[in-house]
N, C-alpha and C positions, 0 to 999 in steps of 0.2 A: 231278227237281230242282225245278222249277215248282210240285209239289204239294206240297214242305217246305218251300221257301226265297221261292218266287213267283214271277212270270211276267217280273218286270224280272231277279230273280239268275239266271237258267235260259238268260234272252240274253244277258247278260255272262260264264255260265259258259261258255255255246259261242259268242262270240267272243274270248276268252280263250285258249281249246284249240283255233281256227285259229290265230291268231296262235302262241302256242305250237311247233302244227308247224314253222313258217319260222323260229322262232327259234332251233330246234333245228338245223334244216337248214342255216340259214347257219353255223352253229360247223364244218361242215365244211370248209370256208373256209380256217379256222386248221386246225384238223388236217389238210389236204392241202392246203396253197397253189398247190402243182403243177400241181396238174388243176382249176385256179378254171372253165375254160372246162366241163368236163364238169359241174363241179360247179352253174355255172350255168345249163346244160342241163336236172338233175334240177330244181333249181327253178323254173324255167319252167313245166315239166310241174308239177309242185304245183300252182302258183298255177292254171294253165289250166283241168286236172281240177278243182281243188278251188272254184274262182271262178264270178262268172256265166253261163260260157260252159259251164261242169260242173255239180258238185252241187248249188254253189246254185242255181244258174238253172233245175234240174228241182226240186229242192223247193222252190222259190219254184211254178212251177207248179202241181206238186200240189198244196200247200197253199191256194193262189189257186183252184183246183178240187175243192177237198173237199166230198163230198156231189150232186158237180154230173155231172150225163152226160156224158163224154169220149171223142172218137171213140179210134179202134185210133192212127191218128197223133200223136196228144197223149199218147196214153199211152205208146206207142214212145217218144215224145221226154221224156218224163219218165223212164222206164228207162234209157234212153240213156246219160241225164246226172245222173240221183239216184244211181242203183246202178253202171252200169257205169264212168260216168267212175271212179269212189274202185278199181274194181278195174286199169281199163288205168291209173291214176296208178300204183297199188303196180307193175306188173309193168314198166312202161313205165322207172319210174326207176332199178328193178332192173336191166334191159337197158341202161340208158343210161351208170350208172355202173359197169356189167361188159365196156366197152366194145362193144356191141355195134354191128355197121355198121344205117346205116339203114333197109334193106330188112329187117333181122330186127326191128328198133323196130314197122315198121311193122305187119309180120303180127302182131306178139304184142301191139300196140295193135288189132288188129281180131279177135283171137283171145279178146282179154283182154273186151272187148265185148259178144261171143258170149255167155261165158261168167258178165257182167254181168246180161243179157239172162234168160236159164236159171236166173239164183240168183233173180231177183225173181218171175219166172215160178209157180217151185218154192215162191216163199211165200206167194204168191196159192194156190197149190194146197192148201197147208198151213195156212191160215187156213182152210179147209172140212172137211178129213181130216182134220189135227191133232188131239190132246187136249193139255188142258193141260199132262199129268204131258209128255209130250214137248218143248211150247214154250217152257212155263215163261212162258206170258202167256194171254190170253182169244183163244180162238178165236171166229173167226164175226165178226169186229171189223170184215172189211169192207163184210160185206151189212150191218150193224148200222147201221156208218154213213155204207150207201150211197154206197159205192168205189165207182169200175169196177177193174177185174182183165181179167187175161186170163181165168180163169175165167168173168165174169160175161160177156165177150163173143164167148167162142168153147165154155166148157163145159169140164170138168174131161178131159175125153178129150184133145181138141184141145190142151188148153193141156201135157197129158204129153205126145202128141207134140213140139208146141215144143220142150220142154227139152229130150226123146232128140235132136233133129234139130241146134239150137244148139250142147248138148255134142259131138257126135258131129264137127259143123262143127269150132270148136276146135280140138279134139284131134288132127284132122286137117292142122289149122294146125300146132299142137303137132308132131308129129310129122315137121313138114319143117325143124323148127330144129335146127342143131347141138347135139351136147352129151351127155348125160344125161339124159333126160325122165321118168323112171320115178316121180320124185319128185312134180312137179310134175303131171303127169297123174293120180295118185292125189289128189289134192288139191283139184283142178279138175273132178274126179270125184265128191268127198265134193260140193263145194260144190254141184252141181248134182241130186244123188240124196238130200241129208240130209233126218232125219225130224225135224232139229232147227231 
């Protein structure tokens, strides 16, 4: 967007489509007046995940450190909150609004985490192994411009363990919650083993 329209239309394009999201979410509202109080639960959780304290406040980081040496903490905590917040926001508000009690919120907010954790992992990996024809973008774009990765500070071994061990965590999690799980474990499976 940036490189067709410019770098002012590209931040108005994505503050436009946050905004968006809550615009959308509150119409819930009207379509279940009922459940205002669950409804304003799932919104919380948007704003929280999605806000300073989530995504933006780890891409704010990352971006504020791009190109720069970053310990394993800084980067954890940019994982955290770039990638993993936007995955426990989806599962969290899914749970919230299927009423789930709070003890199961919570596991599948530190499940959902895990599994945040293992997807950016897996793309730090896939930025070195990848070929384009798979990613559909330029590999090698981290060393290029001088990321850190889990790659670059523990090695492409280490950083696959990671993933095995975070997925494995999860699923583990997964596995003690009521329900159906077959679905959503293959999913949480793809996410963490894709070549895409």
């Amino acid at each position: 967007t940036h490189v067709v329209y410019g770098e002012d239309m590209a931040i108005l394009a994505g503050d436009a489509l946050l905004n968006y999201a809550f615009e959308t979410a509150v119409k819930a509202f009207v379509l279940e007046p009922e459940d205002s109080l669950t409804i304003g639960n799932a919104i919380r959780v948007l704003g929280e995940k999605a806000g300073i304290y989530g995504m933006l406040g780890g891409q704010s980081v990352d971006v504020e450190n791009d190109g720069k040496p970053v310990s394993r903490e800084m980067l954890d905590y940019i994982y955290e909150n770039k990638t993993s917040a936007l995955i426990e926001c989806a599962m969290t508000i899914g749970a919230t609004l299927a009423g789930a009690r709070e003890e199961e919120i919570q596991k599948i907010e530190t499940l959902a985490g895990k599994i945040g954790i293992a997807f950016q992992i897996q793309d730090d990996i896939l930025d070195v192994t990848g070929t384009m024809e798979e990613l559909g973008k330029a590999v090698g774009s981290d060393e290029k411009n001088h990321k850190t990765t889990y790659v670059t500070l523990e090695g492409i071994k280490k950083a696959g363990e990671d993933v095995k061990e975070l997925t494995k965590e999860a699923l583990n999690l997964l596995m003690e919650l009521p329900g159906e799980q077959e679905f959503l474990r293959e999913l949480l499976l793809s996410l963490c083993t894709r070549r895409k």
